[in-house]
C-alpha positions in Angstrom: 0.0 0.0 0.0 1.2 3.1 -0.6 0.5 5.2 2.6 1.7 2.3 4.6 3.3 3.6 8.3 3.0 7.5 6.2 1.2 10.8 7.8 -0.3 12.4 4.8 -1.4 15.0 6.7 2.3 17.2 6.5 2.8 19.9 5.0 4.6 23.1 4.0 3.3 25.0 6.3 5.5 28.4 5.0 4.6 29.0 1.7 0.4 28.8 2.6 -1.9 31.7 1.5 -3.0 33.9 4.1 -6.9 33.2 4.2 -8.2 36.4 5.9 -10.1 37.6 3.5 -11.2 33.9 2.2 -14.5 32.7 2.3 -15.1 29.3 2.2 -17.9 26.6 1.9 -17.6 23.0 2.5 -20.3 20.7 1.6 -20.0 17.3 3.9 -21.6 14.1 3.5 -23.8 12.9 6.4 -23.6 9.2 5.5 -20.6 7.7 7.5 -20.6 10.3 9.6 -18.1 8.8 12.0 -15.8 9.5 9.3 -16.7 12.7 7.7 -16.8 14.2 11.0 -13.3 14.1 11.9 -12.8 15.1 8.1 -14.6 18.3 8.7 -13.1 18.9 11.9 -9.3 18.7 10.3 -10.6 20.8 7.5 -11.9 23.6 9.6 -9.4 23.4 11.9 -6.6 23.7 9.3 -8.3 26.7 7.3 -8.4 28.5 10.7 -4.9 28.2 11.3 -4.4 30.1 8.2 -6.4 33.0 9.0 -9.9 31.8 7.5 -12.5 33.3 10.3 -14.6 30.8 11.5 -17.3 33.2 10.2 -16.7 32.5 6.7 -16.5 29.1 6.9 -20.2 27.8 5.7 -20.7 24.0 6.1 -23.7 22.5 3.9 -24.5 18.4 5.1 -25.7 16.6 2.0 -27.3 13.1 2.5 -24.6 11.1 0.8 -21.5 11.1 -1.1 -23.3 11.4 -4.6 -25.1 14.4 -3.2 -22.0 15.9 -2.8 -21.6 17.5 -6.3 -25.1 19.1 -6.2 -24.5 20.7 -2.6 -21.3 22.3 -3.9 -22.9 23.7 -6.6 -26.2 25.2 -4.5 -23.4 26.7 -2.4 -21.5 28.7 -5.7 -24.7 29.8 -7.2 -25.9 31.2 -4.0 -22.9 33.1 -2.3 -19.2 34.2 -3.9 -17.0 31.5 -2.3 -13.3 31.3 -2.8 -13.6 28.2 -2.9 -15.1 24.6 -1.9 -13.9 21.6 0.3 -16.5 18.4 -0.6 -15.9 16.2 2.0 -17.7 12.0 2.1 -16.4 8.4 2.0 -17.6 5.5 0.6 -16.7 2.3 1.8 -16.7 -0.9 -0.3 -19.4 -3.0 -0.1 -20.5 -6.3 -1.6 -22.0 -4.6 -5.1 -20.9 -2.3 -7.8 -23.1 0.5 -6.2 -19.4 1.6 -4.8 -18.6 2.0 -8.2 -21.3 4.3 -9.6 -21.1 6.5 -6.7 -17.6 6.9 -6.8 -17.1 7.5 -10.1 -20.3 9.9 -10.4 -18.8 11.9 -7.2 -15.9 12.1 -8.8 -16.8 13.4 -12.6 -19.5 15.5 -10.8 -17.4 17.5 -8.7 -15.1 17.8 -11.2 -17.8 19.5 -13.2 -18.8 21.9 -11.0 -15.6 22.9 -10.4 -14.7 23.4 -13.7 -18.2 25.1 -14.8 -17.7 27.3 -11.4 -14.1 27.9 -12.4 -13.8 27.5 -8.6 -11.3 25.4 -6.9 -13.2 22.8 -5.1 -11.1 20.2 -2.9 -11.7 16.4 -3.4 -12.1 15.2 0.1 -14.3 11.9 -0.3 -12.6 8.9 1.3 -13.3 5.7 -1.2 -11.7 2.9 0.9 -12.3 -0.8 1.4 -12.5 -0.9 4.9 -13.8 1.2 7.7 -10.6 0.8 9.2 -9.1 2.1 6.2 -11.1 5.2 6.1 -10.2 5.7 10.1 -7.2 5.7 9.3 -7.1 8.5 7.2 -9.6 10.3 9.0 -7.1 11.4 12.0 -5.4 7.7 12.3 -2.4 6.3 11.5 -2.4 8.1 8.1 -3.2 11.6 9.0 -6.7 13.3 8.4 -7.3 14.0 4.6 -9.6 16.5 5.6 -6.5 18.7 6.4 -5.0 18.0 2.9 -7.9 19.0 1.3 -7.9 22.5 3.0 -4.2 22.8 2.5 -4.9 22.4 -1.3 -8.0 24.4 -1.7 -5.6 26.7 0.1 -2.7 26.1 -2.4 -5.6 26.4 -5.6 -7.0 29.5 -4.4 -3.0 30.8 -4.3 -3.0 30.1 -7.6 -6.1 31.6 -8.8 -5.2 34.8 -7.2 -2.1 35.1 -8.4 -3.3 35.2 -12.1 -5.9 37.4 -11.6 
């Protein structure tokens, strides 16, 4: 496995945007919410240490992974977000239902994003195991909630700086 014995959650913590003026939503899956939970909690908690008030941080629960695309796009259309952290897991189960929602989470977001032209951080878990997804939810492997805020972070950087 590749993340075997790694923290994923490290990172550079220099060269990060300062998010004062930032307003961000994140749209989080209530299904698993064990897991998505701790997500969102490393997300906030990350975009906070870089300057992002907690006041314009605006969390939206969907139902489910596959809502997750829909809820980030009700969240562009209705305020001016700097960006948008989707946050879900979906753990395998015994029938290709895993594999529609994943891959229709996936291409969805990536839609929205793109029709948004808004960064919008991939944060949805698609593990094996619900051990597997603990781990990466503030286990052994870190909390991929805080990687997605550090790259929404790094995106937005970007964005700005070709403006």
């Amino acid at each position: 496995m590749a993340t075997s014995n790694k923290n994923l959650s490290a990172y550079d913590k220099e060269n990060m945007i300062n998010g004062a003026d930032l307003k961000i939503g994140i749209v989080v899956s209530e299904w698993n919410h064990e897991i998505t939970s701790k997500l969102c909690e490393g997300a906030i908690e990350t975009l906070i240490a870089h300057n992002v008030s907690a006041e314009n941080i605006d969390i939206q629960k969907v139902p489910g992974a596959f809502e997750l695309p829909l809820g980030a796009q009700f969240l562009l259309k209705s305020k001016q977000y700097d960006g948008i952290i989707s946050i879900g897991t979906v753990i395998q189960g015994e029938t290709k239902h895993f594999d529609f929602v994943c891959q229709g989470t996936t291409e969805g977001i990536m839609r929205v994003m793109l029709d948004f032209n808004t960064p919008i951080s991939f944060c949805v878990l698609t593990d094996n195991t619900i051990e597997q997804s603990v781990a990466r939810s503030g286990g052994l492997h870190g909390n991929k909630g805080v990687e997605a805020a550090v790259s929404l972070l790094q995106m937005i950087k970007v964005n700005k700086s070709l403006l």
